[in-house]
N, C-alpha and C positions, 0 to 999 in steps of 0.2 A: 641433673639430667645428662646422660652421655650421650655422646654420637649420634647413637642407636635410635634412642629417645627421639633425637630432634628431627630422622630424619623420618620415622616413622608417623610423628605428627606432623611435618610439612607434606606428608603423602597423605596422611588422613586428610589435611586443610585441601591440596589439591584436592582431591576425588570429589570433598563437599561443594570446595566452584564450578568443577569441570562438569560434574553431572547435574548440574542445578534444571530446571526444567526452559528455562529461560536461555540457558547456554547452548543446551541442545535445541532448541526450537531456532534461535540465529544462527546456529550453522545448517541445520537442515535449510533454512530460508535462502542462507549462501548456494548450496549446491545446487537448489531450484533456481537461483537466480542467474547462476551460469549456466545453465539449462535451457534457461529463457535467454538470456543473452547471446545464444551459436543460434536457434530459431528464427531471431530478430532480427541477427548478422546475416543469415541466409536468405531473409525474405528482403531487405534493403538491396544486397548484391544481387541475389537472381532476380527478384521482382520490379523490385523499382526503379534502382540506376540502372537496369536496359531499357527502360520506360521514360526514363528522364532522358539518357542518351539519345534514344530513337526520338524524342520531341526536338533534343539539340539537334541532329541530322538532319531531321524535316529544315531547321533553319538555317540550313549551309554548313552547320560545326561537323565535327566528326564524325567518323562512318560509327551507326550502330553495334557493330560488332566488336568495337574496339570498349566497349562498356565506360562508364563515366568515370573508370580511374587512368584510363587513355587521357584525360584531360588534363595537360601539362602546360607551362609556360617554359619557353628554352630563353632564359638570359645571353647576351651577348658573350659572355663569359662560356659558357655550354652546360651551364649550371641549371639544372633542370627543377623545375619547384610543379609537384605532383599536386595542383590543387582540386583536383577529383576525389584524390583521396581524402580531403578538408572537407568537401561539398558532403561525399557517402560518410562520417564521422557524424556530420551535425544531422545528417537525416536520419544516421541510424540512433542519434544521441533523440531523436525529439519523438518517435517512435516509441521508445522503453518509455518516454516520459507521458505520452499521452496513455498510452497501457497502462503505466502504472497510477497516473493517475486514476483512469476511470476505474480502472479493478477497484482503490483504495474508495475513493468516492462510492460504489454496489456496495463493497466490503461493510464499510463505517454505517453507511445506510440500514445496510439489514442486520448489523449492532444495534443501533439503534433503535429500531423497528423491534427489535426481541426483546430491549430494556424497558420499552413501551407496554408490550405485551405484560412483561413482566412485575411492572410497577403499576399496574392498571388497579387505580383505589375500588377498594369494597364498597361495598353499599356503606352509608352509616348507619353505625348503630344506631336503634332505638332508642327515645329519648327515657330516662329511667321514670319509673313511676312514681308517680308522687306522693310523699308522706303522709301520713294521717293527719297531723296538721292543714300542711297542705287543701287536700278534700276537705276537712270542715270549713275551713276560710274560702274556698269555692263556693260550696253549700251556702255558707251567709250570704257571700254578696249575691247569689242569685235570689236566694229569698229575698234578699234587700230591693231588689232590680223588680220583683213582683209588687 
């Protein structure tokens, strides 16, 4: 096999991975997920850390306007350590995580609930009828029983 040959089949083998329906359904999932993740960014920043900040202010900390990544330690050194921006990180970290939990919990649920539906047993069959045998040896023991 030449060249040609080989490269034509490692192009055939890509296209068979790259387009698999499994390949494209995880990067579609990526796109949406950074999608959701600038939404999630924007509701922590404008929503909530001016909401957490104006509760720190109520308690003497920082002026509200200065939002909760104002929230700094200055080292004696002049070394400035932005732990606001640590505090907005794990709130916007535990957000994605309760979202994505409950979606997958609805998700998995109403899988579920359709696997149900769809494994839902038939009646059972009717018991088959009984042999000629069968019926005579009936017939005796009830005349027996008479």
């Amino acid at each position: 096999m030449g060249i040609k040959g080989k490269a034509s089949s490692l192009l055939e083998e890509f296209k068979a991975f790259a387009f698999k329906g499994n390949i494209v359904d995880m990067a579609i999932g990526v796109i949406i997920g950074g999608a959701f993740g600038k939404i999630v960014t924007s509701f922590v920043n404008d929503i909530v850390m001016p909401s957490v900040t104006a509760i720190i202010a109520m308690g003497g900390g920082k002026d509200a306007g200065e939002g909760l990544k104002a929230l700094a330690y200055t080292t004696a050194n002049g070394v400035v350590i932005p732990y606001g921006n640590f505090i907005g990180g794990i709130i916007d970290f535990l957000i994605v995580a309760i979202v994505v939990f409950i979606v997958m919990k609805k998700f998995l649920g109403f899988m579920q609930n359709m696997r149900k539906k769809e494994e839902a047993p038939a009646a059972p069959p009717a018991p088959p009828e009984p042999s000629a045998e069968e019926k005579l040896l009936t017939e005796i023991r009830d005349l027996l029983k008479k």
